[in-house]
C-alpha positions as MATLAB code, in Angstrom:
seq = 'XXXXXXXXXXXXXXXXXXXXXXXXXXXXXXXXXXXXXXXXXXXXXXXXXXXXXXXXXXXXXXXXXXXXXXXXXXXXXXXXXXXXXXXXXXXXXXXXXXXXXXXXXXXXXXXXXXXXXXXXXXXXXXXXXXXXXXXXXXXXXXXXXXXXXXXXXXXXXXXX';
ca = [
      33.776    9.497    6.340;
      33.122   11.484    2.754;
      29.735   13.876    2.894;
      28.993   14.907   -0.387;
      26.992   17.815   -1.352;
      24.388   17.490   -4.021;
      24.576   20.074   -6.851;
      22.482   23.284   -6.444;
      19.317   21.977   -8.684;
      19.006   19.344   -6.440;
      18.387   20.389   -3.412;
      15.574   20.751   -1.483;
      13.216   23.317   -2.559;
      15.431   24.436   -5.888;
      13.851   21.491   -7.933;
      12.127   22.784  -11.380;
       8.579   22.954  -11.170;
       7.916   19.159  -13.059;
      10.784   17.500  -10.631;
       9.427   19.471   -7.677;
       5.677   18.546   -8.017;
       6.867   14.708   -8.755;
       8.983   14.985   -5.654;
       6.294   16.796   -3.909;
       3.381   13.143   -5.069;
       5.701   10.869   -4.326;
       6.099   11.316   -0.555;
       2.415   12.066    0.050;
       1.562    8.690   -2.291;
       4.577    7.401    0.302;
       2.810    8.939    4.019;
      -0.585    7.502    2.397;
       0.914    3.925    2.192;
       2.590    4.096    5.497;
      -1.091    5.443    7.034;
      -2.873    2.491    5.221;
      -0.696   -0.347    6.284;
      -0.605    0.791   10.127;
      -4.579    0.473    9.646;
      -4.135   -2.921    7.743;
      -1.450   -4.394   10.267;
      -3.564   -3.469   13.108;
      -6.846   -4.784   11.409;
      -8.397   -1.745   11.970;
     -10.794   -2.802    8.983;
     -13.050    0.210    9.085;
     -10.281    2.542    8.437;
      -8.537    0.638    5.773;
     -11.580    0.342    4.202;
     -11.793    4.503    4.142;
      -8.532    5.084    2.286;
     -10.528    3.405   -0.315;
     -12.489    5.626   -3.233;
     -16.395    4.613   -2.322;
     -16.644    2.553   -5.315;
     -12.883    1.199   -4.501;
     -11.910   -2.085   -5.284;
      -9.684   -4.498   -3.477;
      -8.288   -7.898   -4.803;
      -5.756   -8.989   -2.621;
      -5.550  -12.834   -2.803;
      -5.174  -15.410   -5.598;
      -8.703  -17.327   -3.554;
     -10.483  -14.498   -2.851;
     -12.757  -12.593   -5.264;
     -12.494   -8.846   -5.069;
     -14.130   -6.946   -2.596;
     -16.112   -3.614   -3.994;
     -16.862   -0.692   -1.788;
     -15.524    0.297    1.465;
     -18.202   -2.087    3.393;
     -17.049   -4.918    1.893;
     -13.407   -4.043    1.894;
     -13.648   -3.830    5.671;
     -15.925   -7.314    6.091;
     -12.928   -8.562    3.530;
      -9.978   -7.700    5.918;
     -11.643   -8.689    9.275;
     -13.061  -12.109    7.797;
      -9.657  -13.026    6.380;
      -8.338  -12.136    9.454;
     -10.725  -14.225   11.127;
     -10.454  -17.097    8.750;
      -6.773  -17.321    8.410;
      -5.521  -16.222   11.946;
      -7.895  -17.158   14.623;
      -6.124  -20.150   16.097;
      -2.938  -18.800   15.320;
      -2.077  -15.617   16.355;
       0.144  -13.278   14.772;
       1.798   -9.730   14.165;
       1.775   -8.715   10.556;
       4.175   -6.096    8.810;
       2.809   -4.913    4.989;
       6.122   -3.267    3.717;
       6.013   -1.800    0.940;
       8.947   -0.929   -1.759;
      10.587   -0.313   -4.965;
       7.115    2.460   -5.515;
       6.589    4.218   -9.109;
       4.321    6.609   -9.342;
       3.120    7.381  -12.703;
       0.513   10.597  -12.465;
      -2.162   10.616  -15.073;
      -3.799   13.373  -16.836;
      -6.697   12.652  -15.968;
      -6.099   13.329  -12.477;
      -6.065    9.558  -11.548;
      -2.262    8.082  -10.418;
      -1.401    4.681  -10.867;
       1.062    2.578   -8.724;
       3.120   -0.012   -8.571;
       5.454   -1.266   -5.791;
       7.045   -3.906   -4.414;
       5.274   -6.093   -0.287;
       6.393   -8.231    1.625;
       4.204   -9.197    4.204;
       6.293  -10.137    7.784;
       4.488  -12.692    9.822;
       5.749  -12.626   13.761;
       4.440  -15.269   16.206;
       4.932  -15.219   19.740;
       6.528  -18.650   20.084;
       9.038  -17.643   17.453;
      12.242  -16.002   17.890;
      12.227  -14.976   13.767;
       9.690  -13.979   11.788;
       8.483  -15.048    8.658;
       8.030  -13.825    5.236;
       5.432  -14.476    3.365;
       3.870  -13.531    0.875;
       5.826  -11.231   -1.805;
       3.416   -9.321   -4.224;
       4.007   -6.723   -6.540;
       1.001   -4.479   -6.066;
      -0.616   -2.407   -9.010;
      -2.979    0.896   -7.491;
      -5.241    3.403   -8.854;
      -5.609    6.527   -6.815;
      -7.869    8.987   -7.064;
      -8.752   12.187   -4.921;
     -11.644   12.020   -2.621;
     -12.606   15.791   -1.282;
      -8.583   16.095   -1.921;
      -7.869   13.099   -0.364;
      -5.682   10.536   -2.176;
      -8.232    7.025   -1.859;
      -7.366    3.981   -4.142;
      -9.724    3.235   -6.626;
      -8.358    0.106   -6.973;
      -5.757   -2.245   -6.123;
      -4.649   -5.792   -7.769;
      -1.933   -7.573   -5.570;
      -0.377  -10.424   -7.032;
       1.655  -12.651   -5.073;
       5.006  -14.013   -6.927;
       4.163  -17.321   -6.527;
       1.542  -17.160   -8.966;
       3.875  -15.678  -11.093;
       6.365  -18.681  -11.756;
];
């Protein structure tokens, strides 16, 4: 096996200021996604709703009209949990890929990435997929926080 070495203004801690401070968003935008799916995947609605900005929005289905504000972002998750799951119960998996994060000057960063949500059932051996979005964010900071603002999923299948 061939370990390479990456070139001296590459590694870790000798990236120029710009490259350094990009590297530096991008994993905290990363450890905020992972922190917000664990809530959404364990419909821990109150908590998802409070990586939201207070006036955050959230329009995550084709059927559904936006929710606005963290109350109704949390009755939004545990109703559509409630409406879509109750009879049939499930394990869900948001992952989330391909991420670009574009910082603003105004302070705001906006997002795009790739989800695919992972549906597991206890009778089956495989899960399933379903859907696949691309995912469009706002973030803002919240007492130095990074909440979203907003966030506009689109699943592919409307896109065809």
């Amino acid at each position: 096996m061939t370990t390479t070495t990456p070139p001296d203004d590459v590694r870790a801690g000798s990236l120029p200021g710009d490259a350094a401070r990009s590297a530096a968003l991008y994993t905290e935008v990363q450890a905020f996604y992972a922190r917000q799916a664990h809530h959404l995947d364990a419909v821990r609605a109150e908590e998802f709703a409070a990586t939201f900005a207070a006036e955050g929005v959230f329009a995550h289905s084709p059927d559904t009209p936006a929710a606005r504000g963290r109350a109704a972002i949390a009755e939004e998750v545990r109703g559509f949990n409630a409406r879509r799951f109750a009879d049939d119960p499930v394990q869900r998996r948001h992952w989330f890929s391909m991420l670009d994060v574009r910082p603003g000057e105004d302070g705001a960063v906006e997002t795009e990435f790739y989800a695919l949500v992972v549906v597991t059932r206890p009778d089956a051996a495989l899960p399933v997929i379903g859907p696949s979005c691309v995912v469009r964010d706002v973030l803002v900071r919240e007492g130095g926080e990074l909440r979203t603002l907003s966030r506009q999923v689109t699943q592919d299948r409307t896109l065809l």
